[in-house]
N, C-alpha and C positions, 0 to 999 in steps of 0.2 A: 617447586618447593623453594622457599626462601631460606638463606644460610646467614645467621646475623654476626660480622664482628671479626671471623677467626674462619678462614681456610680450612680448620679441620673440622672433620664431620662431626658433629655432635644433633643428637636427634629433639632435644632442647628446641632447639631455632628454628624446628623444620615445622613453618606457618602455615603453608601458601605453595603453588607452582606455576610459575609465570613461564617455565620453560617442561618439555615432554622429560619424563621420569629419567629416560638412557642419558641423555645429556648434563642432569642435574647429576646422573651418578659418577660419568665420565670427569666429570668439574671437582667433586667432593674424591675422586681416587679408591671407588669403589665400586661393587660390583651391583650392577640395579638388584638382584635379587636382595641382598643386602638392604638397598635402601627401601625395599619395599617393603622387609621386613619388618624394619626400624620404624615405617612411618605407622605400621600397625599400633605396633605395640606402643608408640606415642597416643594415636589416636582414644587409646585403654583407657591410661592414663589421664589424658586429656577430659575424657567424659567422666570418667570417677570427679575427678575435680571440679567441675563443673557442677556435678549435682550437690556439691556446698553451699550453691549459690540458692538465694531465695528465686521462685521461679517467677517467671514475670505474670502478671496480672493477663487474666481473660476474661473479659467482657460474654457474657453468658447471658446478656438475656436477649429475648425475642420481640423485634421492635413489628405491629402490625402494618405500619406505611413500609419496612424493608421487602418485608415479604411480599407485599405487595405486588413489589418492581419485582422481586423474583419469581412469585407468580406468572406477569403481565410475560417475562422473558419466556419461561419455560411455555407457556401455553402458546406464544405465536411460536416459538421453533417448532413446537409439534406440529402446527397447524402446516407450516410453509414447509416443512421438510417430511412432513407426516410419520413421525419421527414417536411412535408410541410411549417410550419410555419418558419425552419429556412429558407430554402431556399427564401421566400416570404421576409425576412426580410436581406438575403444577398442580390437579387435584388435590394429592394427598394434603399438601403444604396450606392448601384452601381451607381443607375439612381440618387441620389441627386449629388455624383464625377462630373458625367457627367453633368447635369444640371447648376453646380455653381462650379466647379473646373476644366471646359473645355473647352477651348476658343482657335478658331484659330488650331486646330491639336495638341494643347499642354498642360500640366497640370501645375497647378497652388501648390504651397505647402498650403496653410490655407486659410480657409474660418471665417468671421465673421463679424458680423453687418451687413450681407448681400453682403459683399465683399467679391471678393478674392483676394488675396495677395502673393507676392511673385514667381518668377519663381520656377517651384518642383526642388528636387532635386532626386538624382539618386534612394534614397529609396523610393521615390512618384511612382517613374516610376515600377520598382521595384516590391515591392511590391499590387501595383494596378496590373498591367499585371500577375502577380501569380494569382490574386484575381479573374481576368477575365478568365484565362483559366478552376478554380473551379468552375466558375459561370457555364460555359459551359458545363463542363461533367454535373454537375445536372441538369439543366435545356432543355440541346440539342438544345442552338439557338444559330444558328450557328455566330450571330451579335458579343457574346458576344468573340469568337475566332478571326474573323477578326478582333476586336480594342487591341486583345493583338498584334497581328499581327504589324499595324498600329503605334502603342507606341514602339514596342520595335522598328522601321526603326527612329523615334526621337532618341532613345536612342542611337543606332550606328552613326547616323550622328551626335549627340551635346555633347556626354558622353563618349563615347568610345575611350577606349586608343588604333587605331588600328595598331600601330605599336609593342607595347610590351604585351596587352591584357588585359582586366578589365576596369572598369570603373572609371573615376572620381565621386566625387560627384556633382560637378556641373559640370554646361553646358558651353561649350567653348566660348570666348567671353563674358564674365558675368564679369561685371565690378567690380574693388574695391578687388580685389584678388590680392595676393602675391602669395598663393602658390593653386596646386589644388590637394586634398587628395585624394586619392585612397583609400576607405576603406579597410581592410584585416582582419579584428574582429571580432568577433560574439561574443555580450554581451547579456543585457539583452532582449535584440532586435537583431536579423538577420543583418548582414549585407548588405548591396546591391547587392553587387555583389555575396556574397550567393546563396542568391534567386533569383538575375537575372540568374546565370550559371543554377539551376535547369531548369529556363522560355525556355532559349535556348534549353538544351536538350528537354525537352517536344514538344516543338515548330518543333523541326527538326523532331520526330517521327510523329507529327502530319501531317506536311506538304510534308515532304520528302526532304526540299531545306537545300541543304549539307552548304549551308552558316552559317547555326547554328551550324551546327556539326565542323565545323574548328573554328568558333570563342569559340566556350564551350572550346575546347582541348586547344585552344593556354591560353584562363583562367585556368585552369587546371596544365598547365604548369609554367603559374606565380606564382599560389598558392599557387600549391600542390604539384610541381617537381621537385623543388631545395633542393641544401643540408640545405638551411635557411628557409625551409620552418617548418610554426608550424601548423599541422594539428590540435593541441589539443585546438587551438586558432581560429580556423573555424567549428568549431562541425555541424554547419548549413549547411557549403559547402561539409560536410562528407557525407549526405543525396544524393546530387548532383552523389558525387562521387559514392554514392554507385549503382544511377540509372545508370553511363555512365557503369560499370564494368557489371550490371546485362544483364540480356538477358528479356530485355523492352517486356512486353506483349502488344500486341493490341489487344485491343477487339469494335469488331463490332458487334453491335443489331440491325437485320434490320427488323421491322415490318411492317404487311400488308400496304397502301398507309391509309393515314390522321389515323393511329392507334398507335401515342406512345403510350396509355396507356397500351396498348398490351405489352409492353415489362415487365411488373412489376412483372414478375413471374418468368422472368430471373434476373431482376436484386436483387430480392429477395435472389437468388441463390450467384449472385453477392459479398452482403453485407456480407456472412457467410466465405468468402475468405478473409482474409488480404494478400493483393497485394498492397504492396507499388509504386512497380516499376511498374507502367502500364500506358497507356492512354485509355479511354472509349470515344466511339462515339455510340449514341443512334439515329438511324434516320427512317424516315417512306419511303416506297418503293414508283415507281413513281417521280412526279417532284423535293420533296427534297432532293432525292439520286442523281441527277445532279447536284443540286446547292449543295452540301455539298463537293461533289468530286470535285470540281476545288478549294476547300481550302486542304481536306480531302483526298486525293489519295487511300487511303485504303479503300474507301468505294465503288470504283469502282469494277461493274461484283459483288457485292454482290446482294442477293434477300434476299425476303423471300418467301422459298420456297415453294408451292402449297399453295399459301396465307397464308401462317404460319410465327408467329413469328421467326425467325432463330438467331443465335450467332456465332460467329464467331472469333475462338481465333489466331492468327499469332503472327510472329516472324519474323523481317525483313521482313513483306509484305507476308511470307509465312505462312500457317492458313491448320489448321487441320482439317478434316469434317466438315461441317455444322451440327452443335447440332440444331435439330428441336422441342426436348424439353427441357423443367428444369432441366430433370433428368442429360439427357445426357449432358447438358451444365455444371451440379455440378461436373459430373466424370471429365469430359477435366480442368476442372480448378483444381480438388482434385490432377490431376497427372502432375501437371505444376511444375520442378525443379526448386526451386528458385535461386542456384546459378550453370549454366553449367560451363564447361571448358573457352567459348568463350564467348564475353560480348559483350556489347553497343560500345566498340572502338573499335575492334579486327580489 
């Protein structure tokens, strides 16, 4: 407690305590019960008067690139800690986007008063579509892949510079503009085209369609491949880079028919690996291994073998024995080099 001015006590003064309660009482010539008292009934006081003041402004509305990032977080903790509640609480957060920030095939920037407002712009797209693809590995439905899918074909047709490479921040045609910026930064926030160049790579290991693979490299090339390029000013789009260079792991989990929870013993195995560079598909045998495979190419001619949960680790489509247990799935991932000779562009 701070005493201002005058040795005797008065409860006025009493701000703050830079020293323990007994001692400030022993200092002021009274009894701590006393000062404990006193600093109550200050504190009363104190809050009465306070609520004369006008209260401070609260930013209230819902931006769809925030949510994004906080989607992308809650869905990997779940994924890496298996951690229920976040992943339940990156859903939900998905499904309010989709509910009231989705209209017509396209995303809206902010919600509020029940509205939403505004055309998104390229970090809405952006960073949702990242959000969506996290949602997917934790979860394994497969909905939440096809609408990264979906967003990013908006993003190519209305955002996309597809003659030099990268995105604008807004949408072509969008009235009331002079000029249309191409982000290139990474501040306190990712930039768009950051995170979207990450979307693309993932998306082309996911699906196989080289159309991601040429538009990532020709952004890559804008970026990160001139002599004016400032990689130390993209540190987000370094992440990107360092997937296209690595040698991208796939991993497929294919458990008995209607049995993901079967797979938790692999992916337990999973969690103790830090694999940056990877994509994970978790699917059950039977009819979801056909509908996963016409987005999924990789998960075709997988099983699980003599109704057993099975893993599955590849390289370009190409996959090293089927691990039939935990154990054997922790060696195949403990002897994964993480950086070969040949990489993701070679």
């Amino acid at each position: 407690y701070g005493v201002g001015g005058s040795p005797n006590f008065d409860g006025r003064y009493i701000l703050y305590r830079p020293e323990a309660a007994v001692v400030v009482a022993e200092n002021l010539g009274i009894s701590e019960t006393k000062l404990m008292a006193t600093v109550e009934q200050a504190r009363a006081t104190l809050y009465q008067q306070r609520n004369y003041r006008p209260r401070p402004l609260r930013d209230e509305k819902i931006l769809t690139a925030w949510n994004g990032l906080m989607i992308s977080a809650y869905a990997q903790a779940g994924l890496v800690l298996g951690n229920q509640h976040y992943t339940d609480q990156a859903v939900k957060a998905a499904e309010f986007i989709l509910q009231n920030l989705y209209r017509d095939g396209k995303l809206y920037r902010s919600y509020k008063d029940g509205q939403a407002r505004h055309p998104a712009y390229l970090d809405d797209y952006a960073f949702f579509i990242a959000s969506l693809i996290d949602l997917y590995e934790v979860t394994q439905q497969i909905r939440w892949l096809q609408l990264a899918v979906r967003l990013d074909k908006v993003l190519q047709a209305d955002y996309e510079d597809l003659e030099h490479g990268g995105f604008f921040m807004t949408a072509k045609g969008q009235p009331g503009l002079i000029a249309r910026e191409k982000p290139g930064y990474d501040g306190a926030e990712p930039s768009g085209n950051s995170v979207e160049l990450l979307n693309l790579l993932k998306l082309y290991k996911y699906t196989t369609n080289d159309n991601y693979r040429l538009r990532a490299g020709k952004m890559l090339s804008l970026f990160l491949g001139g002599t004016a390029a400032q990689p130390l000013a993209l540190s987000e789009m370094l992440l990107a880079l360092d997937f296209y260079t690595d040698q991208v792991k796939e991993i497929v989990i294919v458990t008995p028919s209607g049995g993901l929870n079967e797979a938790e013993s692999f992916l337990q195995e999973f969690r103790k690996k830090y694999l940056p560079n990877r994509i994970l598909t978790v699917v059950s045998g039977g009819q979801d291994l056909s509908v996963y495979a016409g987005l999924v190419p990789l998960v075709k001619n997988k099983s699980a073998r003599n109704g057993k949960t099975t893993a599955y680790i590849c390289e370009n489509g190409t996959c090293q024995l089927p691990a039939v247990t935990p154990a054997d799935f922790a060696r195949q991932l403990n002897e994964i080099e993480k950086y070969p000779q040949t990489g993701f562009g070679k």
